[in-house]
ZAMARGU-4260 file (C-alpha; in steps of 0.2 Angstrom, whole numbers, plus 5000, padded with zeros to 4 digits):
<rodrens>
0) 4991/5680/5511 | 4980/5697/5513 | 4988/5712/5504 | 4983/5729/5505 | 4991/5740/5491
5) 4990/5759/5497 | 4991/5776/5484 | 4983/5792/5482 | 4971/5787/5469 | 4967/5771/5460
10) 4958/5765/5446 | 4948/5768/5433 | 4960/5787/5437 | 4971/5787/5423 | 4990/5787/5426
15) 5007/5777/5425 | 5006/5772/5444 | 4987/5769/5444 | 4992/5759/5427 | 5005/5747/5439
20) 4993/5747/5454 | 4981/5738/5445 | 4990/5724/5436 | 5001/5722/5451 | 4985/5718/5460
25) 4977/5707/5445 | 4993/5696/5446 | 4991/5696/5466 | 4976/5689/5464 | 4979/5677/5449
30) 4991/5671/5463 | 4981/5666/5476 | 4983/5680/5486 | 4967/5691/5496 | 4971/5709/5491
35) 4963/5725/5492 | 4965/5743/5489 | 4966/5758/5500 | 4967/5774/5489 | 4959/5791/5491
40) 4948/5788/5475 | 4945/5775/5462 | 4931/5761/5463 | 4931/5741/5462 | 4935/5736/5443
45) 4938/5719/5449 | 4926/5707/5461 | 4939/5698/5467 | 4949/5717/5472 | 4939/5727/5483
50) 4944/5744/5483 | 4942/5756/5498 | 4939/5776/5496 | 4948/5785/5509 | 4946/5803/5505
55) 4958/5810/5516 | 4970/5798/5505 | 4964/5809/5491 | 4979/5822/5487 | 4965/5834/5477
60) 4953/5832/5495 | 4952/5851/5498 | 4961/5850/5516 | 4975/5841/5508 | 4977/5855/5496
65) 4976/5868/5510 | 4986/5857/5521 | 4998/5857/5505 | 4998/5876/5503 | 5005/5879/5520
70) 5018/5864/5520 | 5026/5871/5502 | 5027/5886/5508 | 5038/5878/5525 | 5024/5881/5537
75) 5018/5867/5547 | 4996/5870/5549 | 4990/5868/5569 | 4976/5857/5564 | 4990/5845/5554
80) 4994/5833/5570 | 4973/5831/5573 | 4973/5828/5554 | 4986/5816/5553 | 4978/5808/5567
85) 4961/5806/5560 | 4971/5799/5544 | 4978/5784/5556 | 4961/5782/5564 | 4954/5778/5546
90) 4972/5765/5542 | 4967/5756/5557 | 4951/5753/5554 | 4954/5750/5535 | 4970/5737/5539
95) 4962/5724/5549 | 4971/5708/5546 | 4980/5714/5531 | 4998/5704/5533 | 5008/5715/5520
100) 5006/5733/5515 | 5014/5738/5501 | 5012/5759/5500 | 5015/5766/5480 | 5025/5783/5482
105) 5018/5788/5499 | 5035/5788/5507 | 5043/5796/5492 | 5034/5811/5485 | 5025/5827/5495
110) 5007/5826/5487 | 5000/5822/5504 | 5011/5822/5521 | 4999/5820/5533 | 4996/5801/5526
115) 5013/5801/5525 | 5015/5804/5543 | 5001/5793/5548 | 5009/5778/5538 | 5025/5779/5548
120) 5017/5782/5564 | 5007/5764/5561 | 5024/5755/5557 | 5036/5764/5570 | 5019/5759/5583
125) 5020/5739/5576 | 5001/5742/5568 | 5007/5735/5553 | 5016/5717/5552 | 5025/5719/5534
130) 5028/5736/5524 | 5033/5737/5508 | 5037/5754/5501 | 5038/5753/5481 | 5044/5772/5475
135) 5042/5776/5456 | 5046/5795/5458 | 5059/5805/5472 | 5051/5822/5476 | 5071/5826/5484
140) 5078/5820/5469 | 5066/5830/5455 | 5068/5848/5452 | 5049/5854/5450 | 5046/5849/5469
145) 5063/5857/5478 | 5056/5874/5482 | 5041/5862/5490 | 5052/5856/5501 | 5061/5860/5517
150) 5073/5853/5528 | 5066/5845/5546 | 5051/5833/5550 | 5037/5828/5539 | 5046/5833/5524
155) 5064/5821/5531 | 5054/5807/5531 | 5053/5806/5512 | 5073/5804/5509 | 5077/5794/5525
160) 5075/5774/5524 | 5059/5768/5538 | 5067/5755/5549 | 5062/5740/5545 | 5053/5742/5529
165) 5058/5736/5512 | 5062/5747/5499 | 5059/5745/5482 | 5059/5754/5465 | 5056/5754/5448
170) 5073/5753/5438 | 5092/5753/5442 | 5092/5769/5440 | 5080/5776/5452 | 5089/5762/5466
175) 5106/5771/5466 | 5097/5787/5466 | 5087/5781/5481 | 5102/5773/5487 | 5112/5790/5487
180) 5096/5801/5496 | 5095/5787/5509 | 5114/5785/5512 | 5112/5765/5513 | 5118/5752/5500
185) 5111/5750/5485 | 5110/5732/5490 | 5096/5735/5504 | 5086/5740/5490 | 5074/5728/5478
190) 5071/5732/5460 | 5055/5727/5452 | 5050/5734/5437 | 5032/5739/5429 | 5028/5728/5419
195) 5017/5722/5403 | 5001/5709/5403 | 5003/5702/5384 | 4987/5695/5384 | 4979/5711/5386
200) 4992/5722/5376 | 4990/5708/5362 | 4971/5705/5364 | 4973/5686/5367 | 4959/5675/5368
205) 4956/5667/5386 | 4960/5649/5379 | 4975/5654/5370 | 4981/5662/5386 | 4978/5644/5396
210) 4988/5636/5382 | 5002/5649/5386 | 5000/5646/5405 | 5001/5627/5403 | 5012/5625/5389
215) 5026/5637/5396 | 5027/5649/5382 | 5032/5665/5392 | 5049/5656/5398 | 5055/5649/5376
220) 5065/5656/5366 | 5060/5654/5351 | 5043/5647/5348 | 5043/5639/5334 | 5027/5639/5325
225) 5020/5623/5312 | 5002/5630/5308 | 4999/5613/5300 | 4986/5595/5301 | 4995/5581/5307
230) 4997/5572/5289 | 5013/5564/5282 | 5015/5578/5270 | 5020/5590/5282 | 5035/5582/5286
235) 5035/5583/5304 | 5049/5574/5306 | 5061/5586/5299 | 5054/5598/5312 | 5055/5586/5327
240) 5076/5582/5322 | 5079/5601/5320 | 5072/5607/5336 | 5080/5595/5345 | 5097/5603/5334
245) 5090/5620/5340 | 5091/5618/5357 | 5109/5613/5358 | 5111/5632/5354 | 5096/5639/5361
250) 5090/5627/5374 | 5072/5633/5377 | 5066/5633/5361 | 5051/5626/5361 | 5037/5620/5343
255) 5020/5622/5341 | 5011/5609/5329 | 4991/5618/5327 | 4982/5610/5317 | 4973/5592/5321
260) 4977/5577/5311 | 4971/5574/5295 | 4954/5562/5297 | 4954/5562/5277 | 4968/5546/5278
265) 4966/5534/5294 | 4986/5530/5289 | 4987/5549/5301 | 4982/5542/5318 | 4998/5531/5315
270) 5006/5545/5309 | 5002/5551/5326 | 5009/5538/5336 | 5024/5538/5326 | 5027/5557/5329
275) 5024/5552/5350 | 5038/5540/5349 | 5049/5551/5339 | 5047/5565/5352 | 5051/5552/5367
280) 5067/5545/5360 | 5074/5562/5355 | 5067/5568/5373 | 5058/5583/5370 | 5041/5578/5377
285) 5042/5596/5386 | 5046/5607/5372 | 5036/5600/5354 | 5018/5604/5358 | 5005/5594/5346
290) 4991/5604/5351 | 4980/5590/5342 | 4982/5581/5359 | 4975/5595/5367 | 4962/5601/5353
295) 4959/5586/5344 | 4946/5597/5331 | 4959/5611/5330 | 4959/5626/5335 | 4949/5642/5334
300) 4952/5655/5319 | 4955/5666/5331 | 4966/5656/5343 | 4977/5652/5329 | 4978/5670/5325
305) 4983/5672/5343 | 4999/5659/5342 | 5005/5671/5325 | 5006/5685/5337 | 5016/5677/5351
310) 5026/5664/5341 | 5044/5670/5336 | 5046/5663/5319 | 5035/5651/5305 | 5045/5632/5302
315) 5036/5626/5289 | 5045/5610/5283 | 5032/5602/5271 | 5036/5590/5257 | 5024/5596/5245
320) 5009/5611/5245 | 4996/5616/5232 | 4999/5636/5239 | 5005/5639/5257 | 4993/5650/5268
325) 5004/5652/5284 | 5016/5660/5272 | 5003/5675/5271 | 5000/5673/5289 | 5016/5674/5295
330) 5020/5691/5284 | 5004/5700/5291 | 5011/5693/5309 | 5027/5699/5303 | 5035/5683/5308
335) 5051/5677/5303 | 5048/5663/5289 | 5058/5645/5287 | 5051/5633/5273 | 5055/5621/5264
340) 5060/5627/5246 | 5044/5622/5235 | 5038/5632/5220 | 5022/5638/5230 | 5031/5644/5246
345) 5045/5654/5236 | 5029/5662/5223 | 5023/5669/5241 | 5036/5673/5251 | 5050/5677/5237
350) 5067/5684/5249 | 5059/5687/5262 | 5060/5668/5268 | 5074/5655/5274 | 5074/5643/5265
355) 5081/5625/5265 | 5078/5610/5255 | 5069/5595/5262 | 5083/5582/5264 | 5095/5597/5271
360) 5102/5591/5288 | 5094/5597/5303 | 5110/5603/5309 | 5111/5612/5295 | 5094/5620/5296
365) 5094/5623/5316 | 5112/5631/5311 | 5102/5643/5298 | 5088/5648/5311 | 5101/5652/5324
370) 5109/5661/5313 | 5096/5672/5307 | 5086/5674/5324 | 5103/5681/5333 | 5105/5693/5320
375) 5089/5700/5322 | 5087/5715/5336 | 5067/5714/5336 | 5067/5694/5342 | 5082/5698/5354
380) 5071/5712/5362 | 5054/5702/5360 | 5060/5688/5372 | 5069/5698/5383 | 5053/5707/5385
385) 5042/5691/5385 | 5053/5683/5400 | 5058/5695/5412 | 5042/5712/5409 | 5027/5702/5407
390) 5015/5705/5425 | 5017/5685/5426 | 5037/5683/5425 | 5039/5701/5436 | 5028/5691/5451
395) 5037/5673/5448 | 5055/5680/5448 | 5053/5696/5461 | 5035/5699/5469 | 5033/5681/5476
400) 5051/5682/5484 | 5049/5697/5491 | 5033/5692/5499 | 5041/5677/5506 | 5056/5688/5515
</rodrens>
């Protein structure tokens, strides 16, 4: 689908709008879709976004600001119709074969009425197939801009709902406020917040992020994380029985066995198969992920160091260890710890951990991690978070339907 996303500047100009325009076009993209950007300045950060300088899109373009001047002041300037003409002129040439327009805050704040006015025109006129106007601020509804604002036409067409376009904002509360200065329901209006791209905000490495993509991550809760080789010691049995414990409480929880298997004892390549089978039978082929299969030389340090940032707690269920590294890991990652209680693992972790002993049920065990994890705030928040304000779940869940309506 060809998308045009429309503002007053884009980036690399700093600012909260400028901030969604551009990850809202990066997960456009990452999408499948041709977009591109029409803003009065900004430049191409990205090959695969174009980005179009119109400088009568600009609000600082000195005829705005005159134009501005008179407008604020309840005056509308002579040359304004030629100008908002010469504004259309440049939409039309800039918008062939664009399917969707989605316009940031043009038809909901006063920095530049002339596009404003243009804009509407091209819709009313049919010049544009789909409009989406997205509004992160009210200039009717925010005291700083009332004595810039006067009752009639151009400033009436930023509290009155176009006919025909879809309306969208950027939290429940700015919809009933919209909702109230357009007099229609709430319901007529789609709310889709800014969002977060965790790979970016966390520093991710590319191939952690296509493990995340292709694995799921985004959507468990919790992750589960074995930094450990495939070797009988580790007792990834144990881990296996309590997931599938887990998720009769907490269905999408997901484990993540790291490390390769152990080439030291061939007796690990059955060890393998034997772990394959256990999955299949206890039917969780989707949600234990041996990443050996995947990476069968292991991982990158720093791709490990990537699955302590975005793992929810440590399971570390092993039978016996010389010292316990993942402990250390896990408290700089400050992740919640469960281990097996051995001599080494305690000397690290002391009360800070969970521990259980290594013939404790699974029940047992899945009971204490449900336990613990529900108790704690700063998980509860970290999946909401993860599942519903990441770029990628925001465009899955409410971008992509609203393109399809």
């Amino acid at each position: 689908m060809n998308i045009t996303l429309m503002h007053f500047s884009a980036p690399p100009v700093v600012g909260g709008v400028e901030t969604v325009f551009e990850r809202q076009a990066l997960q456009l993209v990452r999408a499948g879709h041709q977009v591109r950007i029409l803003a009065g300045s900004g430049e191409t950060w990205d090959a695969r976004i174009p980005v179009d300088v119109l400088t009568r899109l600009n609000n600082r373009y000195p005829q705005n600001l005159k134009m501005k001047a008179s407008l604020d002041a309840g005056k509308i300037p002579e040359e304004f119709s030629g100008y908002v003409q010469q504004i259309q002129t440049d939409l039309v040439r800039a918008l062939g074969g664009t399917k969707v327009v989605i316009a940031h805050n043009i038809a909901s704040l006063n920095k530049n009425l002339a596009l404003t006015v243009a804009l509407y025109n091209l819709w009313q006129s049919g010049q544009i197939s789909r409009l989406v106007l997205w509004h992160h601020d009210l200039a009717w509804t925010t005291q700083r801009y009332q004595e810039e604002l006067h009752p009639g036409w151009p400033w009436d067409l930023l509290r009155t709902a176009w006919p025909g376009a879809k309306q969208v904002t950027v939290s429940e509360a700015r919809r009933l406020e919209l909702a109230n200065l357009f007099h229609i329901s709430p319901q007529e209006i789609v709310v889709i917040p800014a969002g977060l791209d965790m790979a970016d905000f966390l520093g991710l490495q590319v191939r952690t992020v296509n493990l995340i993509d292709s694995l799921q991550l985004t959507q468990a809760a919790p992750i589960l994380l074995a930094p450990v080789r495939v070797t009988r010691r580790k007792n990834l049995e144990l881990a296996f029985s309590t997931l599938a414990a887990l998720r009769k409480d907490l269905p999408r929880a997901v484990l993540v066995v790291t490390g390769p298997v152990g080439l030291q004892n061939p007796a690990n390549l059955e060890y393998l198969e034997h772990l394959h089978k256990l999955r299949s039978d206890l039917l969780l082929e989707d949600a234990i992920h041996l990443l050996a299969e995947i990476a069968p030389e292991g991982l990158p340090e720093a791709v490990l160091s990537d699955f302590y940032r975005i793992a929810d707690a440590l399971f570390l269920p092993s039978k016996e260890e010389g010292f316990g590294n993942p402990i250390l890991e896990a408290g700089l990652s400050r992740l919640p710890i469960f281990c097996s209680d051995l001599p080494p693992l305690r000397d690290l972790a002391g009360h800070y951990a969970t521990y259980f002993a290594v013939d404790d049920s699974p029940k047992y065990i899945a009971k204490e991690i449900v336990k613990q994890l529900k108790a704690d705030p700063v998980y509860r928040l970290r999946v909401r978070l993860r599942q519903e304000y990441t770029w990628q779940s925001i465009y899955h869940r409410l971008i992509a339907p609203l393109l399809e309506g």
